[in-house]
C-alpha positions as CSV (number, residue, x, y, z in Angstrom):
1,X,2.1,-4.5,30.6
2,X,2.9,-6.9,33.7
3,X,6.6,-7.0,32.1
4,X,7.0,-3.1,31.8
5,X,5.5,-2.3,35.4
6,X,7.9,-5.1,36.8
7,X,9.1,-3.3,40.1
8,X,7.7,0.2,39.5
9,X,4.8,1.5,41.4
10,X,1.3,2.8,40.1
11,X,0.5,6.5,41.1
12,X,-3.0,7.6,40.2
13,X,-2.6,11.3,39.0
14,X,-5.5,12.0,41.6
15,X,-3.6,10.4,44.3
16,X,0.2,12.4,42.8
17,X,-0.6,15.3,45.0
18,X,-0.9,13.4,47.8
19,X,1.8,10.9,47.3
20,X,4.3,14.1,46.7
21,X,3.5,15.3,50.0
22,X,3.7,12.0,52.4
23,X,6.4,10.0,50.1
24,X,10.1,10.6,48.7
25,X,9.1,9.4,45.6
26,X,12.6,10.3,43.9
27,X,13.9,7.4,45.7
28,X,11.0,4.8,43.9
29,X,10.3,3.7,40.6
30,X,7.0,4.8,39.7
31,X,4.4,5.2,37.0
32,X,1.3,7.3,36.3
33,X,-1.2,7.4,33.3
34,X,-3.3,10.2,32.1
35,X,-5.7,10.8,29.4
36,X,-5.5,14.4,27.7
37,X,-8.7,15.8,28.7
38,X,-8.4,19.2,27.6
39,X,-5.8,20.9,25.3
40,X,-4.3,24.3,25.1
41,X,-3.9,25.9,21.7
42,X,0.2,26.4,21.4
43,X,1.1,29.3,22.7
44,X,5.0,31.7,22.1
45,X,6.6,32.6,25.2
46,X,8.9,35.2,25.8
47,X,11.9,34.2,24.3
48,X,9.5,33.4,21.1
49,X,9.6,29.2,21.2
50,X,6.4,27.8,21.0
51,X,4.9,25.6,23.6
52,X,2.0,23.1,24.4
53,X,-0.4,22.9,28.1
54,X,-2.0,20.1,28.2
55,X,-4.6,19.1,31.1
56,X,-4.1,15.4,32.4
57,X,-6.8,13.6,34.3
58,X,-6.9,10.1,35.2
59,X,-10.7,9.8,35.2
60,X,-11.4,8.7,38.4
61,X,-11.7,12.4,40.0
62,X,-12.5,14.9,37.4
63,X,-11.8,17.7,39.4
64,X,-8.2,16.7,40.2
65,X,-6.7,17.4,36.4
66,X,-2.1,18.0,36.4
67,X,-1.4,20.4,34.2
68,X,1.6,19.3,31.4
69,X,3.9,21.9,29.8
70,X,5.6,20.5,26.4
71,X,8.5,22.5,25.4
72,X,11.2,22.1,22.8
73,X,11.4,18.8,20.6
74,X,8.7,17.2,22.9
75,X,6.3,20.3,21.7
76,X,7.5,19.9,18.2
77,X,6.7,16.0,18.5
78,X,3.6,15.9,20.3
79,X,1.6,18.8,20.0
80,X,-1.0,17.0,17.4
81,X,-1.3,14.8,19.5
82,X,-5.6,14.4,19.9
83,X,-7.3,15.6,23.0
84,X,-8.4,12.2,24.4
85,X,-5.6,10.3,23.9
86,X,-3.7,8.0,26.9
């Protein structure tokens, strides 16, 4: 893990809002983990592809969850993937 997050900086998903406001965060290497706390069942949108919503939290503050869309080949790869997971 030490040699993966070499130079890259931890974001809390609780803090991301935050960070996004006060930092230019497109200019930093950074890194944020979230554990699937609540899952949406796949849903079609208009133009008829299906899609995933996941709800990402990174158990520090439950009420701060970041909601993740999955479209296309992620959808297709990742929607099984169990609510709970990291």
């Amino acid at each position: 893990m030490d040699r993966k997050m070499a130079n890259r900086k931890l974001i809390r998903l609780s803090q991301l809002k935050s960070k996004l406001a006060t930092e230019n965060l497109e200019e930093m290497d950074w890194v944020t983990f979230g554990v699937i706390v609540k899952k949406v069942t796949p849903q079609s949108a208009s133009n008829g592809r299906t899609f995933s919503i996941w709800r990402l939290n990174d158990l520090r503050d439950l009420n701060q969850c970041v909601s993740l869309f999955l479209f296309g080949d992620v959808h297709k790869e990742h929607w099984k993937t169990d609510q709970g997971t990291v």
